[in-house]
N, C-alpha and C positions, 0 to 999 in steps of 0.2 A: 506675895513675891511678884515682884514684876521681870518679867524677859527684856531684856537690850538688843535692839536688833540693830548692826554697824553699818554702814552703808561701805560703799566702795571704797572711799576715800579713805575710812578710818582702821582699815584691816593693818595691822602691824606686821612685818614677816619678819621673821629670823632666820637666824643660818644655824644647822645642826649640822656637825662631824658627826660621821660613822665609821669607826675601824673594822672592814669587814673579815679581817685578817681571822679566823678559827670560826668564825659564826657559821650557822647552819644558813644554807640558801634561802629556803621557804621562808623560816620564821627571822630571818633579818628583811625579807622585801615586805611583809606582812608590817613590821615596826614601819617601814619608810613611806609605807601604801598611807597609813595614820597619819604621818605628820606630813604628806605631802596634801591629804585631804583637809588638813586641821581639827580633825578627832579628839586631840590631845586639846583642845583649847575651851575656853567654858564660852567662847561665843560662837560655837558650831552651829551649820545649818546646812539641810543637804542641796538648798538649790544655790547656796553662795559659796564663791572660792574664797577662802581664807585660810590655808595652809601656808608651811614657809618654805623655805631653800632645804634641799640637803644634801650634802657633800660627801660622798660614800668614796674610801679608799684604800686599798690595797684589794681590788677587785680580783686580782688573781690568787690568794691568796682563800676564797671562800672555800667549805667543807660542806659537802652532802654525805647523805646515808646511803645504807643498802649498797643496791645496785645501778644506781643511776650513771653513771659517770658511764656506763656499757649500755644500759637500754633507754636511759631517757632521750628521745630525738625531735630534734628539731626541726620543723621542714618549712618549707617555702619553696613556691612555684615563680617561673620564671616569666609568663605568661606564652610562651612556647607549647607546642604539643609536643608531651613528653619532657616536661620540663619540671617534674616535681623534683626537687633537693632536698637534702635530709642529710643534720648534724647530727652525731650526738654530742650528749654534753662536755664529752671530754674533747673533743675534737673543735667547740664553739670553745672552752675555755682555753685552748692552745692558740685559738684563731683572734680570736675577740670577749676576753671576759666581762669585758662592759657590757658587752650586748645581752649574756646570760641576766644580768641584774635589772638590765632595764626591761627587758621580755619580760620577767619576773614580777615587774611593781608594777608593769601597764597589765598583766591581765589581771591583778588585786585592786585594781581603780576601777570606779564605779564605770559600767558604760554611757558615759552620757560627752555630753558637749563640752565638758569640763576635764575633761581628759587628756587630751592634747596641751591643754594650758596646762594641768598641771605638771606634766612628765619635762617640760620645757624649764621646772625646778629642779630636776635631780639633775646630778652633776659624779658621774660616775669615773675614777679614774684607776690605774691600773696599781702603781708604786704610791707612793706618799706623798708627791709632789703635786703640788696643785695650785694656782693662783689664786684661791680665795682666801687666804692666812688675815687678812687686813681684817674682811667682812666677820667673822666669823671669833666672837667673845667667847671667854673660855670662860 
């Protein structure tokens, strides 16, 4: 058996829809963490990006378990003294549920230099409505 290894030029990317309308949070950014890395592809490698697009929609619309939606918190500092802030989830998905998905899929992405590039693929929107209908074969 021999291995094909692509070089830059030859990586193919596609566009994937995601209706995130009833999915569980964790294991839909877990699905998206995959194919933004290209996991799913038989020419995978971990020091080459070759993942595609994906297009995730109805962002207000996701279901978690438990008790999260009351204790899971989000925080971030302002760089102030005394500046730490802290959401919880339900209060981030009243505010901005994009940002819940993309928090989501960036801490399932490898930590490396590839990271950034790849979250610059996901395309998070809140209703249905989105301008990639053209890109994106059904």
């Amino acid at each position: 058996m021999k291995t094909t290894v692509l070089k830059g030029n030859q990586v193919e990317r596609y566009w994937h829809l995601i209706d995130l309308s009833g999915q569980t949070l964790g294991r839909v950014c877990t699905q998206i963490a995959t194919i933004l890395m290209g996991k799913d592809k038989p020419t995978f490698s971990y020091h080459r990006d070759d993942g595609d697009y994906v297009v995730a929609i109805n962002a207000e619309n996701i279901k978690v378990t438990g008790k999260k939606l009351k204790e899971k918190i989000y925080y971030h500092h302002t760089h102030w003294s005394g500046g730490l802030k802290e959401l919880t989830l339900a209060e981030m998905l009243k505010k901005d549920p994009r940002k819940v998905i993309s928090h989501g899929v960036y801490g399932m992405l490898p930590k490396n230099k590839l990271r950034d590039i790849r979250m610059t693929r996901l395309k998070v929107f809140v209703g249905i409505d989105h301008p990639y209908t053209d890109k994106i074969k059904k």
